[in-house]
Each structure stands twice: as C-alpha cells, then as structure tokens.
C-alpha positions as CSV (number, residue, x, y, z in Angstrom):
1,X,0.0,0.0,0.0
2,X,2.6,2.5,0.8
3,X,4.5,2.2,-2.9
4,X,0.6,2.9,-4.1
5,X,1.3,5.8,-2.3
6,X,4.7,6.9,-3.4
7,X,3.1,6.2,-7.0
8,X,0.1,8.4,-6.9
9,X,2.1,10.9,-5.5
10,X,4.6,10.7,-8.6
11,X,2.0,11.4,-10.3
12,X,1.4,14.5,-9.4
13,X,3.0,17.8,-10.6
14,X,6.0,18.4,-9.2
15,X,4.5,21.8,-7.4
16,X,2.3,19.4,-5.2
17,X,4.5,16.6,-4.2
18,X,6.4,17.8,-1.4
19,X,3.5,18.9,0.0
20,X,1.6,15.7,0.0
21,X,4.7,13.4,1.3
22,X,4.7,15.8,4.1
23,X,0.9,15.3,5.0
24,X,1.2,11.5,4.6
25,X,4.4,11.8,6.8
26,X,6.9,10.3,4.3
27,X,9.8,12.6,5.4
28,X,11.9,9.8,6.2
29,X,11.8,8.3,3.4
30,X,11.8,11.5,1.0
31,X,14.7,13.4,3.3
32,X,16.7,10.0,4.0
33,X,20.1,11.1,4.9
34,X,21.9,7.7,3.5
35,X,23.6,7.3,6.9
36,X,20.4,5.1,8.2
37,X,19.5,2.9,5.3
38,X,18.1,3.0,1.9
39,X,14.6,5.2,1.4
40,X,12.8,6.8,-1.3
41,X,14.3,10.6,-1.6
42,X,13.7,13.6,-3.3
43,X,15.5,12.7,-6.1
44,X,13.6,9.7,-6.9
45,X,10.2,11.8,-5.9
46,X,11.7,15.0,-8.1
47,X,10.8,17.0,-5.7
48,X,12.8,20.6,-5.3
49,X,14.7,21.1,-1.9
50,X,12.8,22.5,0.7
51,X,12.6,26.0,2.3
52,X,14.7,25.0,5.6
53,X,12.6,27.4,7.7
54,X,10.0,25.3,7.0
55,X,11.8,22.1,7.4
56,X,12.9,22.9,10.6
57,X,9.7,23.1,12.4
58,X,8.6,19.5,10.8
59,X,10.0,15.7,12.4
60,X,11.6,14.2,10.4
61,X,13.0,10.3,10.9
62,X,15.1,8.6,12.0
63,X,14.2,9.6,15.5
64,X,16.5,9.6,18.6
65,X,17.1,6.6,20.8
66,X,16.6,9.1,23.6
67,X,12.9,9.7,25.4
68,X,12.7,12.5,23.8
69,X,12.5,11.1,20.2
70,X,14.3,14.3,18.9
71,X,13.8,14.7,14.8
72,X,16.7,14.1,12.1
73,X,16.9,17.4,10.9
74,X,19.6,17.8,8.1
75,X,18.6,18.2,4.6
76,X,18.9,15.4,1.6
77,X,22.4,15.3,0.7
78,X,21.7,17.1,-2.6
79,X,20.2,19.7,-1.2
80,X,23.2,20.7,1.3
81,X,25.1,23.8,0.8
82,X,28.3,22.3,1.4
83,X,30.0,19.2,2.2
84,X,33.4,18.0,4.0
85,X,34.4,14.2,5.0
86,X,35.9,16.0,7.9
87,X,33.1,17.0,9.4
88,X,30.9,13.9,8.6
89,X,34.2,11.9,9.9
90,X,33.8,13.8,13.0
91,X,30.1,13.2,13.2
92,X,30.9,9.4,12.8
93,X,33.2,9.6,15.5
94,X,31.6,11.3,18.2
95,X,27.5,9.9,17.5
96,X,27.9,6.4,18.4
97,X,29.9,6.8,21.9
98,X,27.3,9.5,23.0
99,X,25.9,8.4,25.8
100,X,22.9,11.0,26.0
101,X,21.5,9.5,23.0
102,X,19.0,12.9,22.7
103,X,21.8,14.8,23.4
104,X,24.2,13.4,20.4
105,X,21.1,13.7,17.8
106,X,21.0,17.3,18.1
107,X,24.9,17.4,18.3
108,X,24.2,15.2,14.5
109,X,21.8,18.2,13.6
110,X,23.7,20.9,15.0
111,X,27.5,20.5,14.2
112,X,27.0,20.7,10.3
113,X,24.1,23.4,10.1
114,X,26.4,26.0,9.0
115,X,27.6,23.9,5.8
116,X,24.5,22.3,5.5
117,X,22.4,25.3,4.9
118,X,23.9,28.5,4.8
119,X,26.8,28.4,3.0
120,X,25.4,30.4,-0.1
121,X,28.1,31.5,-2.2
122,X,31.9,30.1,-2.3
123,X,34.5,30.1,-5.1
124,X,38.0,28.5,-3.8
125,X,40.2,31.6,-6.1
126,X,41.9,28.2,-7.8
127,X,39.8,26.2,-9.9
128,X,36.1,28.2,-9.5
129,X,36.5,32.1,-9.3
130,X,34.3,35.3,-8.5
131,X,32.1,36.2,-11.4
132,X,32.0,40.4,-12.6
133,X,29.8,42.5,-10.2
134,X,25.8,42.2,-11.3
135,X,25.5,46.1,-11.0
136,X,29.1,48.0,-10.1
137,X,32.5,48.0,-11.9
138,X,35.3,47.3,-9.0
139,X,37.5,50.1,-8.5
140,X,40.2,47.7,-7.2
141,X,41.6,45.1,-9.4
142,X,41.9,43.3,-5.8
143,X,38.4,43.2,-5.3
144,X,36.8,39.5,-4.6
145,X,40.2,38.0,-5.8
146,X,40.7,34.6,-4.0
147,X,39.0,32.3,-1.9
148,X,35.4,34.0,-1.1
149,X,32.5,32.5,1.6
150,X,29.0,34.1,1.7
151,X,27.5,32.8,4.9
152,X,24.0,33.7,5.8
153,X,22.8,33.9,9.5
154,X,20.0,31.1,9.0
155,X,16.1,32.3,8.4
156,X,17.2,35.7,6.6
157,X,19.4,35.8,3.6
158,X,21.7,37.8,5.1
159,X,25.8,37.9,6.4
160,X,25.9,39.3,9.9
161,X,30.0,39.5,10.8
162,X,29.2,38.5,14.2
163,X,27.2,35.8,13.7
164,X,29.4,33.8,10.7
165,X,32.4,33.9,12.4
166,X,30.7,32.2,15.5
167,X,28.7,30.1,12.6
168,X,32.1,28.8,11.6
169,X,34.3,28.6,14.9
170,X,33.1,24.5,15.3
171,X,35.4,24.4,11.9
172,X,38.7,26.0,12.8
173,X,40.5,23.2,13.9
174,X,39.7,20.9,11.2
175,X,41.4,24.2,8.7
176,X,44.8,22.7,9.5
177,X,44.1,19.5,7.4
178,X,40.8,19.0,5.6
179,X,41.8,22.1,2.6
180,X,37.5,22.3,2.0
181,X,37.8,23.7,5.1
182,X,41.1,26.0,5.1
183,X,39.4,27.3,1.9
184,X,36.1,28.5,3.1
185,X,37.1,29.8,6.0
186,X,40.2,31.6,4.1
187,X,37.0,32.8,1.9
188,X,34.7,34.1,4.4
189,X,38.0,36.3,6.2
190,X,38.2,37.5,2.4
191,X,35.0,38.4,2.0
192,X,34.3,39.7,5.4
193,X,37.3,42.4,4.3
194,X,35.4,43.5,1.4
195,X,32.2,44.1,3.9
196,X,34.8,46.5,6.4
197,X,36.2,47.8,3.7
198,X,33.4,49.3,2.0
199,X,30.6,49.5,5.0
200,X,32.9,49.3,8.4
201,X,30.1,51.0,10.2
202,X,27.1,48.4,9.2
203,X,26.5,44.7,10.9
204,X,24.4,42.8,8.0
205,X,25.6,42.3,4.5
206,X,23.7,41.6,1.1
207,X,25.0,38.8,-1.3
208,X,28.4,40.3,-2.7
209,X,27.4,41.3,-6.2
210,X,30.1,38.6,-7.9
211,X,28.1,36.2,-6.4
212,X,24.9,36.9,-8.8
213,X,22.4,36.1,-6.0
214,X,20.0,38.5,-5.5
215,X,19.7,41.1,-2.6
216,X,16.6,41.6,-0.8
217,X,15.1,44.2,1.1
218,X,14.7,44.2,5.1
219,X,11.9,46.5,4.9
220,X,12.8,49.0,6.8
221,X,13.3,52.6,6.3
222,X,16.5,53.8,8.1
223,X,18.5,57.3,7.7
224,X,22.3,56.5,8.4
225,X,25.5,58.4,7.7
226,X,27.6,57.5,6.4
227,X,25.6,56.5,3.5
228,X,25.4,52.8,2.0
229,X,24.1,50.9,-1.5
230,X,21.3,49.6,-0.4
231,X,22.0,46.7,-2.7
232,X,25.7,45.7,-0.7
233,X,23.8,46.3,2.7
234,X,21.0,44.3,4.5
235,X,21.2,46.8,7.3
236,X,23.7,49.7,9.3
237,X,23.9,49.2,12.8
238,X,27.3,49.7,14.1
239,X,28.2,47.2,16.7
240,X,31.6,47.3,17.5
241,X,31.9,43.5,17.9
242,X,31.2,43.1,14.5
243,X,34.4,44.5,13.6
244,X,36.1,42.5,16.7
245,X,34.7,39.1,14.5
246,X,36.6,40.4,12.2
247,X,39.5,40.1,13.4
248,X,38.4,36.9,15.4
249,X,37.9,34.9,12.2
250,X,41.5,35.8,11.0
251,X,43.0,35.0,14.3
252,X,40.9,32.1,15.3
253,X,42.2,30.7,11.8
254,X,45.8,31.7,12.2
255,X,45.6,29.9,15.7
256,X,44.6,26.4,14.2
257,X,46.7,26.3,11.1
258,X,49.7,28.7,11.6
259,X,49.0,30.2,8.4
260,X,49.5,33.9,7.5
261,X,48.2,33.3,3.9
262,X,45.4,35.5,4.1
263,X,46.9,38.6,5.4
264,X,46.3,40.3,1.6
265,X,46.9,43.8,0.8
266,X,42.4,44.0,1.3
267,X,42.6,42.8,4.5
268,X,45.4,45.2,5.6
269,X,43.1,47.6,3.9
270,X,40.4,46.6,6.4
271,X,42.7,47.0,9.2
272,X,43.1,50.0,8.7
273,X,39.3,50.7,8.3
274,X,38.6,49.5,11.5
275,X,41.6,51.3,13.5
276,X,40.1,54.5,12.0
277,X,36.9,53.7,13.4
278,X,38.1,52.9,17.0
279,X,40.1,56.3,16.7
280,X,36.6,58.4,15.3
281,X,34.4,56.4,18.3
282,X,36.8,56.6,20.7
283,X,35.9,60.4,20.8
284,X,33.8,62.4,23.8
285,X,30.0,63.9,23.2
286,X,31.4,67.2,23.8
287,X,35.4,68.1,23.2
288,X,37.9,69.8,26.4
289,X,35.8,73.1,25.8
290,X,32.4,71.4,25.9
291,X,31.3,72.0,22.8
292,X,29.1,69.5,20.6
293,X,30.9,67.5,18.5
294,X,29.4,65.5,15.6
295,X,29.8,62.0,15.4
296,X,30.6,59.9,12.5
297,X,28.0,57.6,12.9
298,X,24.2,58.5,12.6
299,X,21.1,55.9,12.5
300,X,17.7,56.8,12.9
301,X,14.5,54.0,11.9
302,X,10.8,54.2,11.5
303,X,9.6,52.1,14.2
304,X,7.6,52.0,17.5
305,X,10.5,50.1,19.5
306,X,12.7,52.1,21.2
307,X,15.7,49.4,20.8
308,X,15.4,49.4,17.1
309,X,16.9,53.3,16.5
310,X,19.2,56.1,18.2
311,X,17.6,58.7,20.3
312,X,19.2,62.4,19.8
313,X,18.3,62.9,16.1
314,X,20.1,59.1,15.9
315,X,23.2,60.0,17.9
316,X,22.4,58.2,21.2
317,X,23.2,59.2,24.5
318,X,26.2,61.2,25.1
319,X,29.6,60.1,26.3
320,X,32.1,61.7,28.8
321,X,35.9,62.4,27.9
322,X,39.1,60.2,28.8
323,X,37.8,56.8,29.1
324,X,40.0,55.0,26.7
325,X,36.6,52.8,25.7
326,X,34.9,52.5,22.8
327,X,31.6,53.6,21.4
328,X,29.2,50.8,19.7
329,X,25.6,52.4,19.1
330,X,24.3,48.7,18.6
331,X,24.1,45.4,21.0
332,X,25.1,42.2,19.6
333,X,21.4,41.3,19.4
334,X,21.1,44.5,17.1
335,X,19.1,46.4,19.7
336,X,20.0,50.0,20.7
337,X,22.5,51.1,23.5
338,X,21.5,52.9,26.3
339,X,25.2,53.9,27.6
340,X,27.1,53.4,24.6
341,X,30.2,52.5,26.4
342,X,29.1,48.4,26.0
343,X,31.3,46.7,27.7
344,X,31.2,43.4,26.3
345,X,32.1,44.3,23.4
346,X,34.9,46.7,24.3
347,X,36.4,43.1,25.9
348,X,36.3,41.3,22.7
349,X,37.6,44.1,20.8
350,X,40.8,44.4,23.3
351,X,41.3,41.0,23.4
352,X,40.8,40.5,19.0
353,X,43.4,43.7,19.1
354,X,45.8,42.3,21.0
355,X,45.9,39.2,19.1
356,X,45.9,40.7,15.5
357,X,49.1,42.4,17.2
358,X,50.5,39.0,18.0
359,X,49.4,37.6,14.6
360,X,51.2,40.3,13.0
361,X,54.7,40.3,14.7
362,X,54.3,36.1,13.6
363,X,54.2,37.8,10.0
364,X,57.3,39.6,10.4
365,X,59.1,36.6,10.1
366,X,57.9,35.9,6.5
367,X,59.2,38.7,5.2
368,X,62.5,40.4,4.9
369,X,62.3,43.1,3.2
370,X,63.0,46.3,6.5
371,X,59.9,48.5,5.1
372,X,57.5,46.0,5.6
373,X,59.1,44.8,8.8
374,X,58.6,48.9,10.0
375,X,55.4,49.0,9.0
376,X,54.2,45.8,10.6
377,X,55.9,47.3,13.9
378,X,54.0,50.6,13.2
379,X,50.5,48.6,13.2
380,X,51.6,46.4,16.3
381,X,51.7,49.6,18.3
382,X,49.1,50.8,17.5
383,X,46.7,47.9,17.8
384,X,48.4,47.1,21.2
385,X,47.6,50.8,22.3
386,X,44.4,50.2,21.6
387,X,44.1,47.2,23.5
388,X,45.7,48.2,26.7
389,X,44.0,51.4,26.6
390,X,39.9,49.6,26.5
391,X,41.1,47.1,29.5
392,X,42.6,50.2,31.2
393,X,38.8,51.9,30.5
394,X,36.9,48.9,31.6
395,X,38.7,48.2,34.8
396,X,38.4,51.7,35.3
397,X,35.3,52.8,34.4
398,X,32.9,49.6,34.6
399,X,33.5,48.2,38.0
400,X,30.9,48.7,40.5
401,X,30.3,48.0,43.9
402,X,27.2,46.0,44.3
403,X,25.1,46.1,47.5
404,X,24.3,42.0,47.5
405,X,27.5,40.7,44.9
406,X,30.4,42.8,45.5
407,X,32.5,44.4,43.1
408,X,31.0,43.4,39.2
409,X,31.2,44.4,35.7
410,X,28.7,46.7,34.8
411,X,27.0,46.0,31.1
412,X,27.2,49.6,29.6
413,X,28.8,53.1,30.8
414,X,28.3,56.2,29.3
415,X,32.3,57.9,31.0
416,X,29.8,60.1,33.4
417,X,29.8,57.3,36.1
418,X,26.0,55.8,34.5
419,X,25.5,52.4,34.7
420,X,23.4,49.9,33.6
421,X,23.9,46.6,35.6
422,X,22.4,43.7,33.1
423,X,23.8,41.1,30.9
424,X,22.2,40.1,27.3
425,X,21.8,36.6,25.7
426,X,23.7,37.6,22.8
427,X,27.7,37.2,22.6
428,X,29.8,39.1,23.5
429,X,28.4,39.2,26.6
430,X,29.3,39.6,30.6
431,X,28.9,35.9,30.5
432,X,31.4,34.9,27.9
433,X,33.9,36.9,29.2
434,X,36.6,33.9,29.6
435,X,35.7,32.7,26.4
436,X,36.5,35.6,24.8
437,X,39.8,35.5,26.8
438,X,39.2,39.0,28.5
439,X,38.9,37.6,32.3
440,X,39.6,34.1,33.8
441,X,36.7,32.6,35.0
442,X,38.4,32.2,38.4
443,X,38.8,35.6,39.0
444,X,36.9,37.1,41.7
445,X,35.8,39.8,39.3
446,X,34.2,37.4,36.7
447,X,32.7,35.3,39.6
448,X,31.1,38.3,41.2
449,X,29.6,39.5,37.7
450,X,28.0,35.8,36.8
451,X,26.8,35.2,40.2
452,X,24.8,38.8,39.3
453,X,23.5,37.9,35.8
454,X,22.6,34.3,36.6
455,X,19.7,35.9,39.3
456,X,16.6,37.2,38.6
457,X,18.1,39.8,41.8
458,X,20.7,41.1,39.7
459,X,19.6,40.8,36.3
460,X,16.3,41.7,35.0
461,X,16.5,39.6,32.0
462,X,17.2,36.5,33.6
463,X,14.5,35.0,33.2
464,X,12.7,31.9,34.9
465,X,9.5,29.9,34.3
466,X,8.2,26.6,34.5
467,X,9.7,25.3,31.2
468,X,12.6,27.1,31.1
469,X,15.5,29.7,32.5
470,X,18.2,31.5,31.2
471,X,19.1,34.3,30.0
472,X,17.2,36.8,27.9
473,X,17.1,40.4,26.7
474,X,14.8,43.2,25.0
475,X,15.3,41.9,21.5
476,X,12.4,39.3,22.1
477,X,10.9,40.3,24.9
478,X,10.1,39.5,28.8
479,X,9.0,36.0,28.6
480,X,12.2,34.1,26.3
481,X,15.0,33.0,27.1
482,X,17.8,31.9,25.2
483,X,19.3,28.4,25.2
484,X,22.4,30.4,23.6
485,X,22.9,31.8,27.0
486,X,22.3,28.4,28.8
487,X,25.0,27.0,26.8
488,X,27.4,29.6,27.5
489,X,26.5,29.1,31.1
490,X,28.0,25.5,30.9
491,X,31.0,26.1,29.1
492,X,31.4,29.0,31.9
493,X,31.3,26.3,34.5
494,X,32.9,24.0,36.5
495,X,30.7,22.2,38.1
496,X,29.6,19.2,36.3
497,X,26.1,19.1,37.8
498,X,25.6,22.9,36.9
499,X,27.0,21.7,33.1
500,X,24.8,18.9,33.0
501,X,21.7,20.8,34.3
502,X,22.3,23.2,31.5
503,X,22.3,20.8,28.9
504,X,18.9,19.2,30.3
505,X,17.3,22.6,30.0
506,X,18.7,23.7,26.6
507,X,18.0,19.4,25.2
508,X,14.3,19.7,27.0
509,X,13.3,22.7,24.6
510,X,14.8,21.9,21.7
511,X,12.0,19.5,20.6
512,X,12.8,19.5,16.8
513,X,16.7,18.7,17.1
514,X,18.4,22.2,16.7
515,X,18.6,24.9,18.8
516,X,16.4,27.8,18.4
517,X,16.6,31.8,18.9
518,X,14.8,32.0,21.7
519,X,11.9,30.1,24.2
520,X,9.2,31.2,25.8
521,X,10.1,29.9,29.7
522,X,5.7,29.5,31.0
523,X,5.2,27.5,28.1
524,X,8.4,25.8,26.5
525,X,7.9,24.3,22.7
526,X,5.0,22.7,21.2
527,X,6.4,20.1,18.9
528,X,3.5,20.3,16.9
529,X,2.6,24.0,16.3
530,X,6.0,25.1,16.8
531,X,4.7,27.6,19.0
532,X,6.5,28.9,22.0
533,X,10.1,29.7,20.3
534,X,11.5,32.1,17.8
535,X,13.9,31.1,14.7
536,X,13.9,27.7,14.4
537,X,16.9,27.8,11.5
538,X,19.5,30.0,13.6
539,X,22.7,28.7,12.9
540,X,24.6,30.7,15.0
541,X,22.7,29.2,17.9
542,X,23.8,25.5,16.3
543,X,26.9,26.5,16.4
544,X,27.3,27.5,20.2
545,X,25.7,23.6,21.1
546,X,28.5,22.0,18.9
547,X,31.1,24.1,20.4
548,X,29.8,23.5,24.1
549,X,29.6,19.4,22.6
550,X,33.2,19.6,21.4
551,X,34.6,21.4,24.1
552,X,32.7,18.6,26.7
553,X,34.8,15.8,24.8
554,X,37.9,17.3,24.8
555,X,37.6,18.8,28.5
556,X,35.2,16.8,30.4
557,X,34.9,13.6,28.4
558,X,33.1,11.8,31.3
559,X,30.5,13.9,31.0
560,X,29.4,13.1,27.4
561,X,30.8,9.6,26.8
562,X,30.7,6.2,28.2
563,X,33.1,5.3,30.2
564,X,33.0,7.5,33.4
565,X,36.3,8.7,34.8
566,X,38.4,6.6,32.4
567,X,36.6,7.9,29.0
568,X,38.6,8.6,26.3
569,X,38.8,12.5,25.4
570,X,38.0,13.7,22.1
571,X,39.7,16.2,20.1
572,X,38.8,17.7,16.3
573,X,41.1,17.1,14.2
574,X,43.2,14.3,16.1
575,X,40.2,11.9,17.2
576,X,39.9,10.2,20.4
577,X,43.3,10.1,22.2
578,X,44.1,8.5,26.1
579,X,41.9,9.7,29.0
C-alpha cells in the first residue's frame, strides 16, 4: 500500500509533491540522509529542496534513541550547501559513543548546520572564481580576488559579521588538514574584508554582487550616515563586535593552522578601516571646551521600538571624555545602547586587538624586506595601544560596587559614572567573558559578575519559568529565554552538575533537534505548532551547542561519553586520544 502511495504521489505535478509526502508523513523516506539505510528521496520523488525554515519546524525520521525522540533534521544530501568528509568523519566519531542519545542527535543536527544550509556562495580563487559584479564595476583590481564564503545567519538571507564567524568557529581546527575547510574559511576572512572595507560601520551584508544572488530588502526605512548601497547592505547598525569578529575569524584561523596566507593587501586595507573607526568612536560627546561634537555615525529608523533606533536625532546618549573605551551604538542582538560604552564588546575588541598584534609580529618573520618589517611594527603599536588602553577603560570605568555581589562588571557606561547593571543573551556578553579571553573565570571579578547575571536579583532579564531559564534580553521580549545563553553558562562552569543541568534545559526545549533563537520559559515548545520559540533555523545558535559538545569531549569527556572517569577525550582534528 505505501508504494501505491509513493506512486500516486509521482503522479502529481512536481508543485504538489512535497506537500503531500509531508501530509502523509513520508519525510523519512523522502529526506533520508543515507547514513540510516536506503529510502525513497527527493530525487527519486523529483521534488525541489525545501525552504529549511519550514523544514525545521517539521520531524523528520530517524528519531533519537533518547525519550525524547528528537527529529533528524539535516537536509537530503543534494540539497546541502556544502559538504566535507571531515566533518561527517567527526560526526561518525563522536555519534555512536554518546551516551545522552538525545543529546548526540541534536549534536548530528547541530554541528553541520552551517555547511548544510547556509553556506550560499563560495569560489575556492583556484579552480572556480568570482564572477563580474551584477551592478558595479570594482574600483580595485583586488576586489573579490581569492578564496570568497558568503554565509548567511539562517532564516534571513543575510551575512551578519558576528554571527558567521561564531557560525564557523566549530570548523577552525579541522582548517589545519581538511583544505574544504582552510578554503572556506580563508574565503569568508576574504569576504568579510570586502564588507569592512566598503561598510565598516554596518552589521548585516547583502550577497556580494560577484556572487549573482539577488539582494533583498529588510523593509525597513533607516537614515544612516555615512551612507550605504542599499544593494551591498542588508542593514547599518554599528556594533563594535562586528568588527572585533573580524578580526576573530583571522585569528581564530591563524591559531589552528599557523597560516598567514590570508593577510592580503584588502585585509590590511580593512585593518586599517577599522583602526580609523576605533580612533573616530573613541571620541567624547562634547570636546575639552564642551562644545558638541558630531559623530561619524548617525542611524535613525521608523519604528515604535525604542531598541530598534538612536535617540538624539540618531546619535544616542552622550559620552564623557578620557575613558580609553569604545563607542558601539548597537548590542550584539542588534538592539539599541543605552550607555554606549558596552562593555562586552569593548572586551572582545581588546582582546581581537591584541591578538591581530601577535598575529602580525608572527608575520614579520615571513618577510625580509625592513619596510614592511617597520610597517608591521607601526600597526603592532598601534593595535596594542588600543588594546591596553579599553582594558585600562573597563577596569576603570565599569566596575561597580554592588550592595548583595560585591564588586561586578557593569553591562554599559556612558564615562559620566551611569551604569546599567544587566547582561544580554547575545555574545559578546558579561557571561562569555573567559571565552572571549578577556577575564579568567576564576577571577573574583568574573565570579562576582556571573553570580549577578545568573539571578533574577541582579539581572532583569534573567528569566525563569516553568519550562525554562536562562538568560534573555529586550530583542524578544520579557517571557524568552535563550538556550544560547544556557550553553554559555556550561561552558562557563565548573561544576559538572551545573553543566549537566544546562544541557537538560537547553536538550528539554529543543524539541525539533536544533537549537532555536529563543523560548518562551511558562510554556516551553509545542512540537506540533512550533509555538512557544523564535527562529527555528538560527545557525549561529547550532553553532554555540557544537562548540559547548566539542569542548565537553575534549575537556570533560566523562561527561558526554561512556566510560566515566576513564573515557577517552576527544579532540577535532586528532580523534579520540588516552583519557
């Protein structure tokens, strides 16, 4: 009876047949990943890939082993975005000695999202190149030469610099020896360079015009200076961790593989885009005489939300003179800052400059000719001045005394001793600070500030309810949470029970086998309707559970595998080596 089935439905137009294998529940058969035995597919059916919004809010088989019965959630292998057999060798490795059988579907989900389904647009520069620009003649012979990676954030067909580099970071030890790898990733620093370059001011990027996809429109209607083509730019909020992923990407790459490689002339160009924007926002409301002084960057939006524009004809709040910080007008989670002075943010950036420095004085010693030696030195100084001067600002100008936790890090400043005592979902955040390498999570400091955001006494977005708790923020709203911040948590902890209690919340909501944006914590997920969360394709959020399962195996091994004490640890790009 059911190859009746499969033959009626051939026998409909094409238009009709994904439809109907979804509403007779053939999605095993028709999105059969070839790891669990032979099925009918969508090739055989001839039926066109699926919009993965909508696939990722339908269960697909094979189910977990777990009680949970989580949903196989990757696409048909003809319809992924891109493939490497280091990744699916990793996925081999690391699947079958789960012992949280739940917990190692998602990680099977989770791990290869990024390639799966959001890798748009990559040429390696060697044997498949960038095409001529659809609507613009380059003005650099250098433009879009090499290796180039388009990476979209998930849902919207967009690049946010923040959220690819963290879409990627899963991959950057496997860059030293699977080349797919080196490649893209040596593609997306590329073509993140051409985003400073042009735009250093804006967050989300529009397919790069080589590319030939087509751009689309975020429908909103924003006034920003300095201007942008709205055909390069999705949209123009200047968050200074955007640029501080930047330079992440580069060094996080440099740090797996050794390689220099992609230190081009465009991404010294981009360099020294971004050092002129920390100089511009490093600059006071009001100069030694206190008079107004205009700032670079303007935004102002259409909208009823009060976190989606910039008060003060799109300036924002002022800022006070000497602080050594930073100015970013944007959060990570793209909503407005109250004290501009985000300190989270400032951290990465410190830490990304001081790194680039390092990066750089390893590049002196492929090179011998004395001007480029000079001129390296020149940059190091000036990217280590940086540095020192926004952990000088932070420690100076962002502790506080609190009443109940004792001295903390405050979430935003404003250099007139205002501050706003909070933490957000998104990274960077107060949370992350030791994974961003600004503070060790054994510091008295760091412990004082996440004993704050992890209470509903010290942080008014965390947020706590029957079905779940973490943290939150005003991008969604008063009643979600986000497992992002859960995970974070855990790889913040060590306390194996706390790590394990994270991954029960952040497993216990993710009821179709990825992580999602946000959930609602009084009702949890409805594995049905899909109600209760936000973004179910968020890749960045994918990411952050197969770094948090990657960093378990190699760290605390006993905690994911069988084996107790004794298990084996696990490390990408070697395997499984003695306990």
């Amino acid at each position: 009876m059911r190859l009746d089935l499969y033959a009626s439905i051939l026998a409909l137009p094409a238009c009709l047949r994904l439809a109907c294998a979804e509403q007779y529940e053939l999605d095993d058969a028709i999105y059969d990943s070839g790891l669990h035995g032979p099925g009918t597919d969508q090739e055989v059916l001839g039926v066109p890939c699926p919009d993965y919004t909508r696939y990722a809010t339908a269960r697909h088989r094979p189910y977990s082993d777990g009680p949970l019965e989580l949903p196989f959630q990757r696409p048909h292998k003809s319809c992924r975005k891109f493939t490497s057999p280091e990744v699916e060798q990793v996925i081999r490795d690391l699947y079958p000695r789960m012992k949280d059988r739940d917990l190692a579907h998602i990680f099977q989900n989770a791990f290869p999202n990024t390639l799966d389904t959001t890798v748009l647009w990559h040429v390696d520069g060697e044997t498949t190149h960038a095409g001529p620009s659809k609507y613009f003649r380059y003005r650099d012979n250098a433009e879009w030469k090499g290796a180039q990676s388009f990476i979209v954030t998930g849902d919207i067909n967009a690049e946010w610099l923040r959220d690819s580099t963290n879409q990627l970071a899963q991959y950057q030890l496997l860059a030293k020896t699977a080349l797919d790898i080196s490649n893209l990733i040596k593609g997306a620093i590329a073509t993140q360079a051409e985003f400073v370059i042009e735009n250093p001011y804006c967050n989300a990027f529009q397919p790069p015009n080589p590319s030939g996809l087509d751009p689309s429109n975020n429908g909103q209607q924003d006034i920003v200076h300095p201007q942008y083509e709205p055909s390069n730019v999705f949209e123009c909020k200047y968050e200074l961790d955007s640029l501080a992923n930047f330079l992440s990407l580069g060094n996080q790459y440099h740090a797996a593989t050794g390689s220099t490689k992609f230190l081009t002339n465009r991404w010294f160009l981009a360099l020294r885009t971004i050092i002129a924007v920390l100089q511009a926002q490093s600059q006071p409301t009001f100069d030694a005489d206190h008079k107004f002084r205009v700032n670079e960057y303007l935004f102002s939006r259409q909208t009823t939300a009060g976190t989606e524009t910039l008060n003060l004809g799109g300036l924002g709040n002022p800022l006070g003179p000497g602080t050594g910080l930073i100015r970013s007008a944007f959060r990570p989670s793209d909503d407005a800052a109250i004290f501009p002075f985000l300190i989270p943010s400032n951290a990465m950036m410190s830490v990304e400059l001081n790194r680039t420095a390092s990066l750089l004085r390893a590049f002196t010693t492929t090179t011998a000719d004395k001007a480029d030696i000079e001129n390296l030195h020149i940059y190091i100084k000036i990217l280590e001045s940086h540095s020192t001067s926004i952990r000088n600002g932070i420690l100076n100008h962002a502790v506080v005394n609190h009443p109940t936790f004792g001295q903390v890090l405050a979430y935003e400043t404003d250099g007139y001793n205002s501050h706003l005592l909070m933490d957000d979902a998104n990274v960077p955040s107060l949370l992350s600070l030791p994974l961003l390498g600004f503070l060790d999570k054994s510091e008295a400091l760091y412990q004082n500030t996440r004993a704050m955001i992890l209470s509903p006494h010290g942080n008014p977005y965390f947020l706590s309810g029957p079905a779940f708790t973490g943290i939150g923020g005003p991008h969604i709203g008063l009643r979600n949470a986000w497992p992002m911040s859960v995970l974070i948590q855990a790889m913040t902890s060590d306390d194996d029970n706390e790590i394990l209690s994270c991954l029960e919340r952040v497993k216990n909501v993710s009821v179709f086998g990825l992580i999602n944006e946000s959930v609602d914590v009084r009702v949890g997920v409805d594995r049905r309707s899909a109600q209760g969360m936000t973004r179910p394709w968020f890749a960045w959020a994918n990411s952050v559970l197969a770094q948090c399962v990657l960093w378990l195996a190699q760290e605390r091994p006993h905690l994911v595998f069988e084996g107790g004490a004794v298990a084996e640890k696990y490390v990408v790009g070697k395997g499984f080596v003695g306990a």
